[in-house]
DSSP file (Angstrom, degrees, kcal/mol; ACC not computed):
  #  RESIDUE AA STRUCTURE BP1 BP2  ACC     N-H-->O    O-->H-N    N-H-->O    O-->H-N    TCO  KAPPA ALPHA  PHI   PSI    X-CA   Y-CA   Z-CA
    1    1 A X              0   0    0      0, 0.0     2,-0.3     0, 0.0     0, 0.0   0.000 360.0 360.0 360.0 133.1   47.6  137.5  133.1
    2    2 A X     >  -     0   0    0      1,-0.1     4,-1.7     0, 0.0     0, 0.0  -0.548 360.0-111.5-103.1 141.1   48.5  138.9  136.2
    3    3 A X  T  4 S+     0   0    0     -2,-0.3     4,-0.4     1,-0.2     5,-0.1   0.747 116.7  61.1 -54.8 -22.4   51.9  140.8  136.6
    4    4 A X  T >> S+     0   0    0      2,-0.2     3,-4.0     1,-0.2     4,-1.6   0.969 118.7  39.5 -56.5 -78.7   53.8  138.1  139.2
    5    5 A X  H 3> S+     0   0    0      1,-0.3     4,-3.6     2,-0.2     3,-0.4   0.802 113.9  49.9 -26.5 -50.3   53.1  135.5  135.6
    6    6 A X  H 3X S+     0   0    0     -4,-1.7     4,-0.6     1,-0.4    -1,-0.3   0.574 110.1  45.4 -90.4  -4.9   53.7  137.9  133.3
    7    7 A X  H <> S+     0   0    0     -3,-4.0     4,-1.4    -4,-0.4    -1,-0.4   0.711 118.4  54.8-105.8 -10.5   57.6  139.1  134.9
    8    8 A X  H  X S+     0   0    0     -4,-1.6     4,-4.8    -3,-0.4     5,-0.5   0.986 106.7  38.8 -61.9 -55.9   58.0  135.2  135.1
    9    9 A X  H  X S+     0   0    0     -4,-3.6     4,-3.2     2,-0.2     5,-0.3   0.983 120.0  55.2 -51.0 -48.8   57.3  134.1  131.4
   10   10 A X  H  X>S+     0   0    0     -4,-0.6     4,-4.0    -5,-0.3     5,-0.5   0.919 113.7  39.9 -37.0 -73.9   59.5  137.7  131.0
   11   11 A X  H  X5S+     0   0    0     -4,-1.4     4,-0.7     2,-0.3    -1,-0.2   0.745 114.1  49.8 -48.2 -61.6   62.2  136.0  133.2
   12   12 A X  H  X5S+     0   0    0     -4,-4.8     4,-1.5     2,-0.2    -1,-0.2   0.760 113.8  52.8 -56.8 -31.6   61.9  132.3  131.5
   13   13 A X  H >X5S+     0   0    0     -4,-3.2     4,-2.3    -5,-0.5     3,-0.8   0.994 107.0  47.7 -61.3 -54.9   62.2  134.3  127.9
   14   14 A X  H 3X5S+     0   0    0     -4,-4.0     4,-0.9     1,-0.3    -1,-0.2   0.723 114.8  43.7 -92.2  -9.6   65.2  136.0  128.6
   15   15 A X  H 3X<S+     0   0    0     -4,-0.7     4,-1.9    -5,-0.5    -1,-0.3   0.876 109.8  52.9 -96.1  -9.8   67.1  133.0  130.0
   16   16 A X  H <X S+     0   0    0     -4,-1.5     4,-1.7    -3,-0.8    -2,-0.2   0.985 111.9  53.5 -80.1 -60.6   65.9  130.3  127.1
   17   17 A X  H  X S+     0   0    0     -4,-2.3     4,-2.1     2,-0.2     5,-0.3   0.897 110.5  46.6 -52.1 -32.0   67.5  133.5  124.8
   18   18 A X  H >X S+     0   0    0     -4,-0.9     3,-4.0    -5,-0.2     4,-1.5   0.916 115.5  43.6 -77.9 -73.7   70.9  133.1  127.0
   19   19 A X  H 3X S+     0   0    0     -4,-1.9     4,-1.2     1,-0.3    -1,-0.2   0.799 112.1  53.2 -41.0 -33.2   71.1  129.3  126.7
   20   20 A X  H 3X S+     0   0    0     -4,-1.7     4,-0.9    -5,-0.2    -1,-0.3   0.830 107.5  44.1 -61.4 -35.3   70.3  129.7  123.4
   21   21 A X  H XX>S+     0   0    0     -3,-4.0     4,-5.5    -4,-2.1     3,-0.8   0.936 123.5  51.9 -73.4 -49.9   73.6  132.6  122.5
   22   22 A X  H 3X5S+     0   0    0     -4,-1.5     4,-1.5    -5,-0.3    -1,-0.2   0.801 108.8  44.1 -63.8 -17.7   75.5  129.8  124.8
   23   23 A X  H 3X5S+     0   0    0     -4,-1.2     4,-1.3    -5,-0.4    -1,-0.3   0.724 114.8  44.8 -74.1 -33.5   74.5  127.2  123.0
   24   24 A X  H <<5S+     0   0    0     -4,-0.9     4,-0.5    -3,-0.8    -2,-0.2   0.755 110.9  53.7 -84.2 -37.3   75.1  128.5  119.9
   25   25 A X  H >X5S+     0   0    0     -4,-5.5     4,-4.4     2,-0.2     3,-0.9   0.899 108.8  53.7 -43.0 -61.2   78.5  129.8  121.0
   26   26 A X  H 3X<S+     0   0    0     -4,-1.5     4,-3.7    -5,-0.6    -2,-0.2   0.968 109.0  45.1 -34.8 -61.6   79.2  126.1  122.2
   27   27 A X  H 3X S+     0   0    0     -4,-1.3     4,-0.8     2,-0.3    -1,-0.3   0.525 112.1  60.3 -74.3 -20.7   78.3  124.5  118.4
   28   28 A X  H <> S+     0   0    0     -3,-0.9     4,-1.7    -4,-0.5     3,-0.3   0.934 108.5  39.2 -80.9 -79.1   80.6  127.6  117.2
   29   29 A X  H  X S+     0   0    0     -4,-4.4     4,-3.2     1,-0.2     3,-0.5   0.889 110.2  57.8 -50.4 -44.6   83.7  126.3  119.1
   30   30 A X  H  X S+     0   0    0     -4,-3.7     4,-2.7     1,-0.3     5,-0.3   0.940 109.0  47.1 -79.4 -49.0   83.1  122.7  118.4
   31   31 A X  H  X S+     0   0    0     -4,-0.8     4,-1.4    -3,-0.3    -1,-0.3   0.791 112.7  50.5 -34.9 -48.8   83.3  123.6  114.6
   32   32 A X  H  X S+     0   0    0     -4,-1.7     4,-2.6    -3,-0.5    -1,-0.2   0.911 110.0  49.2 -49.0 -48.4   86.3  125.6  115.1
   33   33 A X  H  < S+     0   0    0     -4,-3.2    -2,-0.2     1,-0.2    -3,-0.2   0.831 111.0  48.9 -44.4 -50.9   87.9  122.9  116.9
   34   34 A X  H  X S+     0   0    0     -4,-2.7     4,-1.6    -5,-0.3    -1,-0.2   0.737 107.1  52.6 -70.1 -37.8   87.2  120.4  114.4
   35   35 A X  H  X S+     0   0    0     -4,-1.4     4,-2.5    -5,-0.3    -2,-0.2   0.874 110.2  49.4 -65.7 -39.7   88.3  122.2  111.6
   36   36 A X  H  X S+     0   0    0     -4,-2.6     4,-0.6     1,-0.2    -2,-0.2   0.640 111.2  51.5 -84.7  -5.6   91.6  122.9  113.3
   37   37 A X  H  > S+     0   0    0     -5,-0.2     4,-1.5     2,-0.1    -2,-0.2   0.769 105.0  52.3 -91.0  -8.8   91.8  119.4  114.0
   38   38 A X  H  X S+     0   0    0     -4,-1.6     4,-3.9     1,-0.2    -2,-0.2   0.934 112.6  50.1 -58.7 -55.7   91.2  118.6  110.6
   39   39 A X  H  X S+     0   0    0     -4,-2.5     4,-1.4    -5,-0.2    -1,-0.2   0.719 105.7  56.7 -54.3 -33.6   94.2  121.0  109.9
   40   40 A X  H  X S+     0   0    0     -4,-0.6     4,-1.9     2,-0.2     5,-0.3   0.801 106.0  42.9 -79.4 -74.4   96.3  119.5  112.2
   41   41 A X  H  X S+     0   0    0     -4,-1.5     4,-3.8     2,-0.2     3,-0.5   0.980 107.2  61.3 -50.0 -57.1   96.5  116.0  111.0
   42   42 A X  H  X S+     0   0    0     -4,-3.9     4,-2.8     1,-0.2     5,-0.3   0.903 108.3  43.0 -55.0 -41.4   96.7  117.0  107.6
   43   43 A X  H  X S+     0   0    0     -4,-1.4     4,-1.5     2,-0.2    -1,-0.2   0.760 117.7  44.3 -38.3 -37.0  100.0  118.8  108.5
   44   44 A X  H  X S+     0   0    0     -4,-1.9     4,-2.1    -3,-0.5     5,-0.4   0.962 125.2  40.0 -89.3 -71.7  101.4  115.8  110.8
   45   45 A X  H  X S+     0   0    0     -4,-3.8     4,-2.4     1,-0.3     5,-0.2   0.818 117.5  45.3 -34.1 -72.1  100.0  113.5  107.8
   46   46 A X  H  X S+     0   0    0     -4,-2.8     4,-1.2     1,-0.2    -1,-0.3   0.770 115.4  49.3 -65.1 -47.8  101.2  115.7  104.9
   47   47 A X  H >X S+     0   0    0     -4,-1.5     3,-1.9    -3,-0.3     4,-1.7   0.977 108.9  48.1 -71.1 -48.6  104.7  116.3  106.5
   48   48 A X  H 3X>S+     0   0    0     -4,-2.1     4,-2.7     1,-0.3     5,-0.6   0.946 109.6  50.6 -45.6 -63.4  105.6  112.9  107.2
   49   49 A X  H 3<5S+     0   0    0     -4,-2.4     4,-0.5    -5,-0.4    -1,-0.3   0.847 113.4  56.4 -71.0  -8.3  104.6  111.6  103.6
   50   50 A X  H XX5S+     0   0    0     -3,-1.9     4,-1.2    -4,-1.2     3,-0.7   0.970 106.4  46.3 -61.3 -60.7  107.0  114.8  102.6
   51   51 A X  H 3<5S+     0   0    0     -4,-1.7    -2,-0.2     2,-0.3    -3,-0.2   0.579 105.2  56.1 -54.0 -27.6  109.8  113.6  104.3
   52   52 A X  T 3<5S+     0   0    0     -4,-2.7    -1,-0.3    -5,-0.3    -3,-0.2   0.704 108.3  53.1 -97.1 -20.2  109.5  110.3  103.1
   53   53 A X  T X4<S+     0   0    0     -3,-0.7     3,-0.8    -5,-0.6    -2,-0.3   0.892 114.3  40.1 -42.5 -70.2  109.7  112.0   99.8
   54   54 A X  T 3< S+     0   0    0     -4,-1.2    -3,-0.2     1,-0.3    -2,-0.1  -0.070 117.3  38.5 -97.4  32.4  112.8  113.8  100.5
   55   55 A X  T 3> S+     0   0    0     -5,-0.3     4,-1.1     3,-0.1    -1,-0.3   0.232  85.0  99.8-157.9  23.4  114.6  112.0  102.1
   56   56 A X  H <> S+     0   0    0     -3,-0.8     4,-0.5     2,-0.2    -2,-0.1   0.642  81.6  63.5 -93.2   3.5  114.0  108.2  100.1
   57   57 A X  H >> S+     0   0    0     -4,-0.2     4,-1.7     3,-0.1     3,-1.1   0.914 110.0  39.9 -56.3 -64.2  117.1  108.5   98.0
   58   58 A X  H >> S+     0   0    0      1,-0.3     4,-1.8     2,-0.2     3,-0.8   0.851 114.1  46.5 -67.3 -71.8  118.8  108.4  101.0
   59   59 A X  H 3X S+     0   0    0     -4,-1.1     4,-1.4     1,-0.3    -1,-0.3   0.571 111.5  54.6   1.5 -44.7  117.1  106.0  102.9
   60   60 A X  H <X S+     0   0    0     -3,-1.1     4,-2.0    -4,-0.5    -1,-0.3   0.980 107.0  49.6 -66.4 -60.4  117.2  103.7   99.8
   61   61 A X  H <X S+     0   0    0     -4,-1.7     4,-1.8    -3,-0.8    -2,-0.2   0.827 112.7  53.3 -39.3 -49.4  121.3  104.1   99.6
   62   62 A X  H  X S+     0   0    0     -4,-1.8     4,-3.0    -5,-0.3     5,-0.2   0.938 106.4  53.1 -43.6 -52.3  121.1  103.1  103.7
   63   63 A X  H >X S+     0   0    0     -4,-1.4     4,-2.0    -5,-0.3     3,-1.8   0.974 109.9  45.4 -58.1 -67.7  119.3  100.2  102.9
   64   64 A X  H 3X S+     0   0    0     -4,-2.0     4,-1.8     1,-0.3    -1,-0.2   0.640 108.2  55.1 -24.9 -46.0  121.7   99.0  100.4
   65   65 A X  H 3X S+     0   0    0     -4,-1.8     4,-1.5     2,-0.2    -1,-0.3   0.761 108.7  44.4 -65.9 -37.5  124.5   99.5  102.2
   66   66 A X  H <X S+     0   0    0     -4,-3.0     4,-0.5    -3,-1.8    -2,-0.2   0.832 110.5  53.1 -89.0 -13.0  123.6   97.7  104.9
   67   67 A X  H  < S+     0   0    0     -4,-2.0    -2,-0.2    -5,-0.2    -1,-0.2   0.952 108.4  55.2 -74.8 -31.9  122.3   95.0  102.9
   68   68 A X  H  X S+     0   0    0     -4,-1.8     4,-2.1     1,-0.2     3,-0.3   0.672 105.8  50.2 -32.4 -47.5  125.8   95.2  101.3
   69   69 A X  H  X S+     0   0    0     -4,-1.5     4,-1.1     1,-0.2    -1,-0.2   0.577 108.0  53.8 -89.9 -18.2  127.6   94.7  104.7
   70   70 A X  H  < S+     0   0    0     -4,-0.5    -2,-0.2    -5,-0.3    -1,-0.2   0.487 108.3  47.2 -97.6  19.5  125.4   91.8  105.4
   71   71 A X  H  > S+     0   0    0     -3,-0.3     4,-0.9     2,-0.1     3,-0.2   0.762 112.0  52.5 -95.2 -53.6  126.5   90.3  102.1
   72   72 A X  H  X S+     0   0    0     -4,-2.1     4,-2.3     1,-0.2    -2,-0.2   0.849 111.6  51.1 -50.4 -45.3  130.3   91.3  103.2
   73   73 A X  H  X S+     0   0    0     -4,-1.1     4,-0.7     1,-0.2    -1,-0.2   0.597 102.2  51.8 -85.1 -12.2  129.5   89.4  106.3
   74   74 A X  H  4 S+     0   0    0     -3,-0.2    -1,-0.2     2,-0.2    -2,-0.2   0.784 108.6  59.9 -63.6 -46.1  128.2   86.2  105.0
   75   75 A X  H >X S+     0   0    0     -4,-0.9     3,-2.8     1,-0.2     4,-0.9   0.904 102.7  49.0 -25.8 -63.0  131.5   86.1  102.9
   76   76 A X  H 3< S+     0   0    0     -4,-2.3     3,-0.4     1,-0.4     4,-0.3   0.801 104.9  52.2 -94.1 -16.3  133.6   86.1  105.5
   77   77 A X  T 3< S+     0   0    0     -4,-0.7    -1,-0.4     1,-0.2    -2,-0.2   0.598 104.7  62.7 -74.8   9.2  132.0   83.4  107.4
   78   78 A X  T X4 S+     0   0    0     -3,-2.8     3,-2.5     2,-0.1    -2,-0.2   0.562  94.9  65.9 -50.7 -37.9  132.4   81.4  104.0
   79   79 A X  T 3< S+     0   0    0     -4,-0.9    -2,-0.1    -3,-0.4    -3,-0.1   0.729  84.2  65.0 -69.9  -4.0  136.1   81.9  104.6
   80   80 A X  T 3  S+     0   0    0     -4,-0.3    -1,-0.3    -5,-0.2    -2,-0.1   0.681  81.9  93.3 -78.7 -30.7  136.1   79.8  107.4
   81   81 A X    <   -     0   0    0     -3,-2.5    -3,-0.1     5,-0.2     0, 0.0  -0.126  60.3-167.2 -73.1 135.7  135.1   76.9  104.8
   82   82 A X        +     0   0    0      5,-0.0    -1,-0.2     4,-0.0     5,-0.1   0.323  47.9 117.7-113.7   8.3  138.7   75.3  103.9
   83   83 A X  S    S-     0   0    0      1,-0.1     4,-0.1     3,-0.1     0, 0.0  -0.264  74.4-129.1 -61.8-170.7  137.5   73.4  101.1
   84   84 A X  S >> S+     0   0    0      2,-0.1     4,-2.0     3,-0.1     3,-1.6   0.820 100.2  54.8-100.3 -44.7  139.0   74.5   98.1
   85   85 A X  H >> S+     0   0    0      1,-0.3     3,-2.3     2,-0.2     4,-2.2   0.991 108.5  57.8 -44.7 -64.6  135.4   75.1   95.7
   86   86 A X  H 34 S+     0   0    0      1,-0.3    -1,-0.3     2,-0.2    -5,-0.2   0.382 108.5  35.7 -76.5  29.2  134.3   77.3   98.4
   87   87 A X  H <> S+     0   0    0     -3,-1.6     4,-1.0    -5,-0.1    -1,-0.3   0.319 112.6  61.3-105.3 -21.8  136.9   79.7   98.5
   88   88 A X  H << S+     0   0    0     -3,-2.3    -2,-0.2    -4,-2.0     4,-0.1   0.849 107.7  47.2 -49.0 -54.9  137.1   79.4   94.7
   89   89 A X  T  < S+     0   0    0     -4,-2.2     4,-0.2     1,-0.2    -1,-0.2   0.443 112.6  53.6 -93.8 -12.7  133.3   80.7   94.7
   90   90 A X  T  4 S+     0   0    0     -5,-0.4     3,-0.4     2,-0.1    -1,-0.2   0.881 117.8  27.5 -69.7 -47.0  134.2   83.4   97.0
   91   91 A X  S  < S+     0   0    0     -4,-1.0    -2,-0.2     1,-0.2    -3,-0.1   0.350 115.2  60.9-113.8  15.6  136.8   85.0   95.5
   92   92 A X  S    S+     0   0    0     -4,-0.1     2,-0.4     2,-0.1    -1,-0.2   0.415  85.4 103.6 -99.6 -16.5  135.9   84.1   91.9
   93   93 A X  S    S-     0   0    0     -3,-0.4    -4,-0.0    -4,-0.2    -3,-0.0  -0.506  73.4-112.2 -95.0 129.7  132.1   86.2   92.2
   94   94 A X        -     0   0    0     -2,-0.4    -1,-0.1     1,-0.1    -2,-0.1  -0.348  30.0-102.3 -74.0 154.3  131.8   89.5   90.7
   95   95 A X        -     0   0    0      1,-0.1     2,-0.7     2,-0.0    -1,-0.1  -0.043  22.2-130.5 -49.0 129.6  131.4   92.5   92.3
   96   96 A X              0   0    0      1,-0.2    -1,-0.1   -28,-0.1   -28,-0.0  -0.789 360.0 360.0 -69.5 112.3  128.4   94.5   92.9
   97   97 A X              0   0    0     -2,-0.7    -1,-0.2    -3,-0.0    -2,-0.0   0.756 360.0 360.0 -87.9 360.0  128.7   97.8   92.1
């Protein structure tokens, strides 16, 4: 092999070893990446399903209450009724507590 070949194959080696560090560098990051998106989600995920933990008493109470004020508000368009039964049945019906 005559030395012009031989500093080419030289030449060819040592850049298929640099694509290679970069390549391997590349496949490095994308592993990082992934793992911190992994990480990421589970946090977003994981907090959310906390929060919906700590805070469903209250949330539950909300609900009630407003179903409670749409109970109140059904009433009072009953009151509008002049017959005598439905005002009877209004004001006759036990309380929730």
């Amino acid at each position: 092999m005559d030395p012009k070949e031989r500093e080419l194959l030289e030449e060819t080696l040592s850049l298929a070893r640099e694509n290679n560090e970069m390549l391997h560098s590349i496949e490095r990051s994308m592993r990082l990446s992934r793992v911190f998106r992994i990480l990421y989600w589970a946090l977003i995920i994981g907090s959310a399903i906390g929060a919906y933990y700590y805070f469903q008493d209250s949330v539950q109470s909300l609900f009630e209450l407003y179903n409670k004020m749409l109970q109140v508000s059904a009433d009072f368009s009953k009151i509008g009724d002049t017959s005598k039964e439905g005002l009877i049945n209004i004001f006759n019906r036990p309380v929730a507590p």
